[in-house]
N, C-alpha and C positions, 0 to 999 in steps of 0.2 A: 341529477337533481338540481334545479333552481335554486338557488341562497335567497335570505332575502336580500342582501346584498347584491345577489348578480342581479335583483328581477329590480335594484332603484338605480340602474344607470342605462339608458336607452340613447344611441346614436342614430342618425338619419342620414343613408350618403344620400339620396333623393328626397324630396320634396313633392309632393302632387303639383302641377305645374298650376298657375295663375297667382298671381298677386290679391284676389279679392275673399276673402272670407264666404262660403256662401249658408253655415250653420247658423242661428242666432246664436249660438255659445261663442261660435268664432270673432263673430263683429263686434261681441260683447267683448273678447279680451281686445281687440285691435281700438273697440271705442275707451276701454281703462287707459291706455297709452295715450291716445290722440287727446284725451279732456286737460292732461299734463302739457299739451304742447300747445304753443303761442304762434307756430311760423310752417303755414301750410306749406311753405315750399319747400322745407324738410321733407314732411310726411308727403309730400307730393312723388322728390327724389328718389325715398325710402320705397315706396311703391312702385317706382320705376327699376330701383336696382333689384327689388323681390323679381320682378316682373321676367328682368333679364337674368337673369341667373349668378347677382354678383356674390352669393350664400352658399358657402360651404357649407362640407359636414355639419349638421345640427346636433349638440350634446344635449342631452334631459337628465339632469339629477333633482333630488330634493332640492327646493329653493330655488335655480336659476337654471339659465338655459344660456348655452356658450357656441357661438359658431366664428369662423372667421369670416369676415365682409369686406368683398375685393371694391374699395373705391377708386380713386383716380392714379392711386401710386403704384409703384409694380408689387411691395408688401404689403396683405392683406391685412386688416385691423381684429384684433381679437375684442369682439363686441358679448356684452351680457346682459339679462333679464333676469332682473332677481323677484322672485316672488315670497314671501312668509310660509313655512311650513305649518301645519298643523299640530298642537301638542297632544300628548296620548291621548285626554281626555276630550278635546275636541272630536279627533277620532271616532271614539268609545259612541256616542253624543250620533255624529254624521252616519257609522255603519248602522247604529242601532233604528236611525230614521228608514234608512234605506231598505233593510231586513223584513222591516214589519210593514214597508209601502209595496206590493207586489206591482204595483205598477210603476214605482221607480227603481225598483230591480230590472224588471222588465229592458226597461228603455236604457238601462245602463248595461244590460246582457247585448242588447240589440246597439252598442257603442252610440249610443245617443244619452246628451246631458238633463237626466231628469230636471222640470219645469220646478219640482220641490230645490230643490239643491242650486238655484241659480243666486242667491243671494248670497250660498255658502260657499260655495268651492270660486266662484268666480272672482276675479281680480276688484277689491272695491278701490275706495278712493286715496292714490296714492300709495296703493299697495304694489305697482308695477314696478320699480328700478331700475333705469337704464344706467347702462355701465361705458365707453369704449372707449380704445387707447390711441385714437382719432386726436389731432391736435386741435378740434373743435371743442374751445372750452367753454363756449357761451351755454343759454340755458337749456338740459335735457329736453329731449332725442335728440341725438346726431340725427342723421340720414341712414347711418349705419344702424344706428338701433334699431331706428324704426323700418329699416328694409327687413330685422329679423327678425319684426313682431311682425309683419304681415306673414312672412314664408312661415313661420311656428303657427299663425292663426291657418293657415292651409294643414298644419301635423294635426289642430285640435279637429279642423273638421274629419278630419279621417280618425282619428282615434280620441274620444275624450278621455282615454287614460293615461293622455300626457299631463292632460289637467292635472289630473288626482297624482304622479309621482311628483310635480313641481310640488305640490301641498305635503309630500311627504312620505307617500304607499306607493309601491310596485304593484303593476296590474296580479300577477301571480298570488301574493299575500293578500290584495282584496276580494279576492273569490273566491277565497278559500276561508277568509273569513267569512263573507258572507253566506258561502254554503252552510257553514256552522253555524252558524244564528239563526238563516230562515229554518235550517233544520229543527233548531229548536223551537225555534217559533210554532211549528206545526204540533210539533209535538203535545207542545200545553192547549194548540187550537183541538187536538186530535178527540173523538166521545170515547169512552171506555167501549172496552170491547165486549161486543154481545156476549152473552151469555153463553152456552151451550158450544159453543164452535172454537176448541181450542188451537191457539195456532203451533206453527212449527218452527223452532229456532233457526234463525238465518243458518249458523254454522253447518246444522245436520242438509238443510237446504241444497246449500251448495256446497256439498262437500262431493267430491268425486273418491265413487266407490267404482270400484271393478277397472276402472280405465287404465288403459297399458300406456306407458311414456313415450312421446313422441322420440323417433329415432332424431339420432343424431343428424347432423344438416352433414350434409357432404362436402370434402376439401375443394375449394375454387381453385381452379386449374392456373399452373405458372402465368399462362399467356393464353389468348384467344388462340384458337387452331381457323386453319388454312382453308378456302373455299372449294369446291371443285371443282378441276376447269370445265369452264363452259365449252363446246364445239362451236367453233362459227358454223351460223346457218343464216342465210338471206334471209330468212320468215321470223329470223329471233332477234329479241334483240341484243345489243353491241355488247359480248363479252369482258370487255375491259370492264364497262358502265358494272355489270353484273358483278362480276370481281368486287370491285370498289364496294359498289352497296352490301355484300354479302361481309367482306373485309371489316367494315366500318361499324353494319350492324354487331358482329361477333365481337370487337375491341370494346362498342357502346355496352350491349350485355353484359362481359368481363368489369368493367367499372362501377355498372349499380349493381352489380352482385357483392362488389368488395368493399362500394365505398358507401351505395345507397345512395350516390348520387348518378345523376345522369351527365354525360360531359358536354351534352351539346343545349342546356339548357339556359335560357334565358343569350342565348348566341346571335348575334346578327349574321346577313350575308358573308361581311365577309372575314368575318372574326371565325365562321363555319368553316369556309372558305382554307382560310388559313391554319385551320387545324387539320383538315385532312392533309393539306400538305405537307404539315409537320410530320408526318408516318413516311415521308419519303424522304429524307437527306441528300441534299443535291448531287452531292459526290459518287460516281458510279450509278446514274438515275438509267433507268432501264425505258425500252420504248415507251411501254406505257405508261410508266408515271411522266416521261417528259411529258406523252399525252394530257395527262392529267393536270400538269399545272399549266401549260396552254388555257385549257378549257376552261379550269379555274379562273386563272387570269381574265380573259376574255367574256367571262360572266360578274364579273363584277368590275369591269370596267380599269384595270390595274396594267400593268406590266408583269412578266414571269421575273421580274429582277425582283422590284416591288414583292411580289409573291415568296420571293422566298428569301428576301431579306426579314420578311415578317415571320414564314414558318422556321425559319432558326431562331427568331425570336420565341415565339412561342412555345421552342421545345427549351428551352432555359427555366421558362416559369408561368405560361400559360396565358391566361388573357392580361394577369398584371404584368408580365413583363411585355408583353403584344401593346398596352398601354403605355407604360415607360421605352416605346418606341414610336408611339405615334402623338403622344397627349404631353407637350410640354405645360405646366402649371408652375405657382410660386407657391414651395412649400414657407410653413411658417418656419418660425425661431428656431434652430435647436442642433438636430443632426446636421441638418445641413451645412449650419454657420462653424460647428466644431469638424468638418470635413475636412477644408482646405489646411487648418493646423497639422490636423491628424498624416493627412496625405506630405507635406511637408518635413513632419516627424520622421517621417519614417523612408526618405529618401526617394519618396517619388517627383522631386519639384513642386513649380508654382502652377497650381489650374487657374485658369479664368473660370468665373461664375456667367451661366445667361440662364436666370428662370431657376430651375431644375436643374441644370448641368452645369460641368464641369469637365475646360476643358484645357489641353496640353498636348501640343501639338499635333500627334496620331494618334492622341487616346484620351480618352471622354469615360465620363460616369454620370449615369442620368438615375436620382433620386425615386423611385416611384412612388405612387401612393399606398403601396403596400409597405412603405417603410426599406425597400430593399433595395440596395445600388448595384447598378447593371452596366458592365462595364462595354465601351464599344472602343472598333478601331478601324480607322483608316488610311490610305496612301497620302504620301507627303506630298501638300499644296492641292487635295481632293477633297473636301469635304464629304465623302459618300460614306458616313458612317455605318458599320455591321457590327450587330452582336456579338461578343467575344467571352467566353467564360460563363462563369454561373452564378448567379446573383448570392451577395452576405448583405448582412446589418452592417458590416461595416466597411469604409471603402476601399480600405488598403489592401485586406482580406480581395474582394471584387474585383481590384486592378491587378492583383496579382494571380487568379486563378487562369491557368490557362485554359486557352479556348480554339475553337475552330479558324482554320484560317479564313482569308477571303476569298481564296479559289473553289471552299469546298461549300461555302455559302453562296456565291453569286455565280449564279446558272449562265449568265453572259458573260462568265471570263472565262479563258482560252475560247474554244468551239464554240460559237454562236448558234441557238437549237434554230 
């Protein structure tokens, strides 16, 4: 169940891509910003960093809106858009307009900002607040603000019920009200009922008589089970291929049965790629799967090294640790900065910092964006870092888990396939 609490805090790791507003509610809140600002070539910049992607995660609570914005330092600036919430009776006032307008129900069902409500929900004059911890102290917007009042004018054209939680409501608690009210609404619109034609109580309705109870669901099996060998046959086709897809379908099945999710969605090539070859562990790899990560390899342009420096990655923690292998970023303030103490505390030495990582001589921990640190290792005077261990919150925990070697990860040591 929803709180209303869960349903007033909305984070965005994506953005729809372009820097230009194309809703008029959009242009409307990017024009409440821009009537504050004196110095197009802010708002100029600000457009250009929306543009290119210099905007993190976007927060949505009541009131303001918080992202970090990567400017010209390697620390990104924690920038904010404060707007005025709505007080109950505002509220009371705004649902009750909307309730009784079925064509601004309508258009706010259909995530479109009714043409009634643009006076009222929309940013008026001097209601915007720009915030940031940018050492630009001259007059509001930064560059920063204003790159994330345009990427938030891109959240409002896709959803106007970012609008309405800035003012105050979570999308979940305004539908719910509002179902309530037009419900009642209808009601007092409703004519007494004919005469002669009594009706029948919901309850007795839909009450279910006679119906036997659904059996029980049945136990989801340990593990997927095993394919049948295929026969080579010249007219058929390539057994292994067969194998693999029949393998892969029965693991995919097993997953949305247990978790409802599916594992390969939202995947690219070669993030696909590198999960199937996560099902193979390089150490004692049989004809076939050497096959397999060959082919892998070779279809998405990679090396077998490559390949399964990544599928050990991936079997640690899946695409966020496959990203804390390939996507170095600067996280903000926080774990990060109490890392190097922590690690020192506890008699691991001094790491160097670059970005994300953390590093000491043959051994590295890379921050991800999942919050979790991944520890790697490599040969002395080699920079060829591999996966080592299994990622914690914290990083001493991390450095100390042990993990696979580099022989059992890197398909090109000893026998070259």
């Amino acid at each position: 169940m929803i709180t209303a609490r869960d349903d007033r805090r909305r984070t965005f790791e994506t953005v729809p891509a372009g820097a230009q507003a194309v809703s008029w509610w959009g242009r409307a809140w990017v024009s409440a910003l821009e009537q504050v600002s004196r110095d197009p070539a802010r708002l100029s910049r600000g457009r250009a960093y929306a543009a290119e992607g210099h905007v993190d995660a976007v927060t949505i609570t009541p009131g303001r809106i918080v992202a970090y914005v990567r400017g010209s330092r390697p620390r990104p600036y924690r920038t904010e858009l404060a707007l005025p919430s709505f007080a109950d009776a505002e509220w009371d006032a705004l649902l009750e307009e909307v309730a009784a307008d079925p064509a601004a129900l309508a258009a706010l069902l259909e995530r479109e900002v009714p043409q009634s409500l643009a006076g009222t929900v929309l940013p008026g004059a001097g209601e915007l607040l720009p915030r940031c911890s940018c050492p630009d102290t001259a007059r509001p917007p930064c560059k920063h603000a204003a790159a994330l009042c345009y990427r938030a004018a891109r959240l409002l054209d896709e959803d106007p019920f970012v609008l309405l939680l800035l003012r105050g409501r979570g999308e979940r608690e305004l539908l719910d009200e509002l179902a309530r009210r037009n419900a009642a609404h209808a009601a007092r619109e409703q004519p007494d009922a004919t005469p002669g034609f009594p009706g029948v109580p919901a309850r007795a309705a839909l009450a279910r008589t006679g119906l036997p109870p659904l059996p029980a669901p049945l136990t989801a099996p340990a593990a997927a089970g095993l394919p049948p060998a295929y026969p080579a046959d010249p007219a058929a086709p390539d057994p292994l291929a067969l194998d693999q897809l029949a393998s892969d379908a029965a693991a995919r099945a097993l997953a949305i049965l247990t978790t409802a999710e599916d594992p390969i969605d939202g995947l690219g090539l070669w993030q696909d790629a590198v999960r199937l070859a996560s099902a193979h562990p390089t150490a004692g790899l049989t004809g076939g799967a050497r096959t397999l990560y060959r082919d892998l390899a070779r279809e998405t342009g990679r090396t077998t090294t490559d390949l399964a420096r990544a599928a050990a990655a991936w079997r640690e923690g899946g695409r966020a640790a496959l990203a804390a292998l390939e996507e170095p970023w600067d996280p903000p303030a926080g774990p990060f900065d109490r890392a190097r103490p922590a690690l020192l505390a506890a008699g691991q030495g001094s790491f160097r910092p670059d970005r994300n990582r953390l590093t000491s001589g043959t051994r590295q921990l890379r921050l991800g964006r999942d919050g979790l640190w991944y520890a790697y290792e490599s040969r002395p005077d080699d920079a060829d870092w591999w996966p080592t261990g299994r990622p914690s919150p914290d990083p001493v925990t991390a450095l100390a888990r042990p993990g696979q070697s580099r022989g059992q990860g890197d398909p090109e040591a000893g026998n070259r396939w």
